[in-house]
N, C-alpha and C positions, 0 to 999 in steps of 0.2 A: 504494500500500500504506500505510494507516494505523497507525501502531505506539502503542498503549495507552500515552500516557503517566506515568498514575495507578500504573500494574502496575510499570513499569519505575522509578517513583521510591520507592514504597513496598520493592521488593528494595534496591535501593542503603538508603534508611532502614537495614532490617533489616541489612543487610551492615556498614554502618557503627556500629549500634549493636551489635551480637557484636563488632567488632572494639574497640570503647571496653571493655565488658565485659569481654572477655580480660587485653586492658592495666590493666585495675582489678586485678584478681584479681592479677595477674602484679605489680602494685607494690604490692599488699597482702603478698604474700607476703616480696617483699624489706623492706619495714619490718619487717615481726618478724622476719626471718632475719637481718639486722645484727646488731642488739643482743647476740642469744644467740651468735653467732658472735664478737664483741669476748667477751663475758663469757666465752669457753671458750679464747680465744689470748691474755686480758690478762695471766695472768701467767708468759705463754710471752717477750709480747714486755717486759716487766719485768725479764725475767732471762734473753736470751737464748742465751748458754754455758752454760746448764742440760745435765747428761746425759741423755742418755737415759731413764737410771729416773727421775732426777725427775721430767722431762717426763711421764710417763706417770704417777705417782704422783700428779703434781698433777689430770691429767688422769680416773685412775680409783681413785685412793684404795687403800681395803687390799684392794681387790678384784687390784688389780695386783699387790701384795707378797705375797698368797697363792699368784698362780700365779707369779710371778717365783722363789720360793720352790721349788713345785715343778716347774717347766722345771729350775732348777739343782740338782734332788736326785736327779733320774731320767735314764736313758739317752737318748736320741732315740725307739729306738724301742721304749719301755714303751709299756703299755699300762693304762688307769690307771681305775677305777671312783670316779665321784663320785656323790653327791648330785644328784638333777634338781632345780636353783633355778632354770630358765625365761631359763638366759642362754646356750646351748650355742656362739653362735659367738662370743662371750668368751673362754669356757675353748679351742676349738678351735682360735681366732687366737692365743692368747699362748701355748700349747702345742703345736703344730704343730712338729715330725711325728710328737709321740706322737698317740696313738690312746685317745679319751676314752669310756667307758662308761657308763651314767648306770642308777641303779638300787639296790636293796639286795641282801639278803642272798640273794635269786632272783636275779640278775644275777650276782652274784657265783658263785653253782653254775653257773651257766650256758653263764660264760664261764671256763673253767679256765684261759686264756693269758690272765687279768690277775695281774699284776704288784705294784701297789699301791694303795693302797686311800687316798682322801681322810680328812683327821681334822677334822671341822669342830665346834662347838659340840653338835650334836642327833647327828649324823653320828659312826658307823656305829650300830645300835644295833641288833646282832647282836655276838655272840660272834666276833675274829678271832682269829688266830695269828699273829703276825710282829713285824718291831722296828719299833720307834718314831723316827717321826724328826719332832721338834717344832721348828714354827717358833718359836707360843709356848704361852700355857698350854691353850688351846683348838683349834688349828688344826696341823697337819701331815700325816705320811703313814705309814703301816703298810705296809713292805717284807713280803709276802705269804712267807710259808713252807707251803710244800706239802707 
């Protein structure tokens, strides 16, 4: 029985060169994933007895003390209409286990079990009813009166 040896060393070639390939790609990707990963824990490990909110302040900015804000102004299980700005599992991970809405003044009729309403810069711009609870001069929450 004769066995091709040209067939048999060209597959090994190809086998061997997919497997150089892979390993490139695979240590290309760890070169750029170092760097930004040092740049996003440098000044964790700088200041390592950082609390908690800092850590995550440093980490997400005022995007963090907005909903740090309102997690600590609403019940657990409010229920809460924001503005859709294309980050939903932000708001749903640092607000969990309220229950987040996304939408205007149609969402708002919609859903008559919300509770409170986001206060952001553009946000709400419809007519509400209810009290004010301001983080600062642009941002807070409107406790819904029904």
């Amino acid at each position: 029985m004769k066995v091709n040896t040209a067939i048999f060393t060209k597959r090994r070639f190809l086998r061997g060169l997919v497997r150089w390939i892979i390993a490139a790609f695979f240590a290309a990707q760890v070169v750029i994933a170092i760097p930004r990963s040092q740049d996003a824990i440098a000044p964790l490990l700088i200041a390592p007895n950082l609390t908690y909110t800092d850590k995550m302040y440093i980490q997400w900015g005022d995007l963090f003390v907005l909903l740090d804000f309102i997690r600590r102004q609403t019940p657990p299980d409010a229920i809460i209409l924001m503005k859709d700005d294309q980050r939903p599992q932000f708001d749903q991970y640092f607000l969990f286990p309220r229950r987040v809405i996304y939408g205007d003044a149609n969402a708002l009729r919609d859903n008559p079990q919300v509770q409170y309403l986001l206060i952001a810069r553009d946000y709400p711009q419809f007519p509400v009813s209810g009290t004010r609870i301001m983080l600062d001069d642009t941002h807070g929450l409107y406790r819904l009166q029904r």
